[in-house]
C-alpha beads as a LAMMPS data file, in Angstrom:
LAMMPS data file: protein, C-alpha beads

84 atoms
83 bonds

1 atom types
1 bond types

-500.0 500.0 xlo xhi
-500.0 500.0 ylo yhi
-500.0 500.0 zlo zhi

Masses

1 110.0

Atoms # bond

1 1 1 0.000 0.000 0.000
2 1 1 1.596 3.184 -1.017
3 1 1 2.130 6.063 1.920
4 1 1 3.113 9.314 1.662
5 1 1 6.106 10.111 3.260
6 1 1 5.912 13.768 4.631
7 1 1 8.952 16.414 4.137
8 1 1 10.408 19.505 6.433
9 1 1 10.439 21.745 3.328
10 1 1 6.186 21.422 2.962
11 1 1 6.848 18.930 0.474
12 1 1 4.690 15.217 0.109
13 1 1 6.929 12.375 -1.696
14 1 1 4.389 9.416 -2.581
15 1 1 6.256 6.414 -1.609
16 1 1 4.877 4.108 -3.521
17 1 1 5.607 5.628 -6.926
18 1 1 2.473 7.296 -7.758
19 1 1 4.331 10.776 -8.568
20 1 1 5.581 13.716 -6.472
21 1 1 3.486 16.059 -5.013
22 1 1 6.910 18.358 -4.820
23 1 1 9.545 17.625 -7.392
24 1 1 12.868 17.045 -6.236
25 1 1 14.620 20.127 -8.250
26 1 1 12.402 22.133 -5.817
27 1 1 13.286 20.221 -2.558
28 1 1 16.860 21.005 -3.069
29 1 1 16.516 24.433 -4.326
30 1 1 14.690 25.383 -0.741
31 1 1 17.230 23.251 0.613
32 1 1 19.542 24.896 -0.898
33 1 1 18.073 28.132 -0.208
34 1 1 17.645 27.507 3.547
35 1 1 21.519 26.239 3.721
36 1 1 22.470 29.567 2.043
37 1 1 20.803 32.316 3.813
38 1 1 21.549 30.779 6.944
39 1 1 25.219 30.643 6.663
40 1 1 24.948 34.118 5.627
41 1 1 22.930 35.573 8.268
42 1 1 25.844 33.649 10.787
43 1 1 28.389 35.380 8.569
44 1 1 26.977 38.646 9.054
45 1 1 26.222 38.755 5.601
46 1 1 29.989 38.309 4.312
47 1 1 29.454 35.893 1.428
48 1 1 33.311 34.636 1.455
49 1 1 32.842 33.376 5.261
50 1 1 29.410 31.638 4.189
51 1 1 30.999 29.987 1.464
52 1 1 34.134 29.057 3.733
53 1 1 31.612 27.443 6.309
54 1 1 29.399 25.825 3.365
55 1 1 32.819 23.872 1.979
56 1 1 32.340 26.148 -1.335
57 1 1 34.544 28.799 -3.533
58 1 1 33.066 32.019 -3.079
59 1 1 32.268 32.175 -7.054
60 1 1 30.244 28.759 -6.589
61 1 1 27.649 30.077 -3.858
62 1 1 27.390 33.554 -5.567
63 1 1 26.256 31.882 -8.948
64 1 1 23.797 29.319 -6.836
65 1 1 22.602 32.871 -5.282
66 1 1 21.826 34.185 -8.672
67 1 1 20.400 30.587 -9.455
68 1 1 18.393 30.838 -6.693
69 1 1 17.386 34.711 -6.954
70 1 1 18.901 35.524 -3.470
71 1 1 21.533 38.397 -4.466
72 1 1 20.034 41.817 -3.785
73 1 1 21.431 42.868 -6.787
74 1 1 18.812 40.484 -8.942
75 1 1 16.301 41.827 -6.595
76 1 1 16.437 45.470 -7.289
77 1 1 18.083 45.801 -4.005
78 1 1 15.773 44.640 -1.877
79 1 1 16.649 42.271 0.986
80 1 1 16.455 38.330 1.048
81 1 1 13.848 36.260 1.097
82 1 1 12.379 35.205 4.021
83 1 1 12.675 31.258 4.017
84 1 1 11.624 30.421 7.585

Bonds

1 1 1 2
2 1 2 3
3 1 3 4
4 1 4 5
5 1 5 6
6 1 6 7
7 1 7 8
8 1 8 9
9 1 9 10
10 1 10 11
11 1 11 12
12 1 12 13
13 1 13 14
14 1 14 15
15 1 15 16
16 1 16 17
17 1 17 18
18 1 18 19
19 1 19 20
20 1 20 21
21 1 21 22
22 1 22 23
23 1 23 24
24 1 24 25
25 1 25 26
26 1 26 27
27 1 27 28
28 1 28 29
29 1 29 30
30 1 30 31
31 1 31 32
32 1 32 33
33 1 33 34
34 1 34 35
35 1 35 36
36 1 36 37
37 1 37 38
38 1 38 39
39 1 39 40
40 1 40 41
41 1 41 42
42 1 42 43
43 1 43 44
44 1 44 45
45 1 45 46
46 1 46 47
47 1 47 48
48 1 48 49
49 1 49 50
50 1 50 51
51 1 51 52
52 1 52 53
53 1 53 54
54 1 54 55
55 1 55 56
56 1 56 57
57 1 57 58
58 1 58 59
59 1 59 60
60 1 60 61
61 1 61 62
62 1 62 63
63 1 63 64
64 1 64 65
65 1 65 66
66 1 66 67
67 1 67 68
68 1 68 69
69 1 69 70
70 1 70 71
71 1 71 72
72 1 72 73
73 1 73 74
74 1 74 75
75 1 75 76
76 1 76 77
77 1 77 78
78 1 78 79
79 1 79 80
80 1 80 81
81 1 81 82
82 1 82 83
83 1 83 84
């Protein structure tokens, strides 16, 4: 019998292969999202700290912030998203 297997991100996997309620490319992007603007809110918003602490080059987290629409810059300056 399939059962739906519930996910922190507000997302519903059916576990018994009858599709997903949430597809996985936007699991990880909140994921990733989450990941992101907490290391930079512990970094006091210094992106080269954040991407020290995420195991990243500083080059790799700002392109998944412009993947992810979190600079301020792609934002017309406006702060980030609130993900909690």
């Amino acid at each position: 019998m399939a059962q739906a297997l519930p996910y922190p991100l507000g997302g519903v996997v059916d576990g018994g292969g009858g599709g997903v309620a949430v597809g996985l490319r936007r699991l990880v992007e909140d994921y990733e999202r989450r990941l992101i603007v907490d290391a930079l809110e512990r970094a006091g918003g210094n992106q080269r700290r954040a991407a020290a602490e995420l195991g990243c080059l500083p080059t790799t987290l700002n392109e998944k912030m412009k993947r992810l629409g979190l600079r301020a810059c792609d934002q017309g300056g406006a702060d980030l998203p609130d993900v909690g």
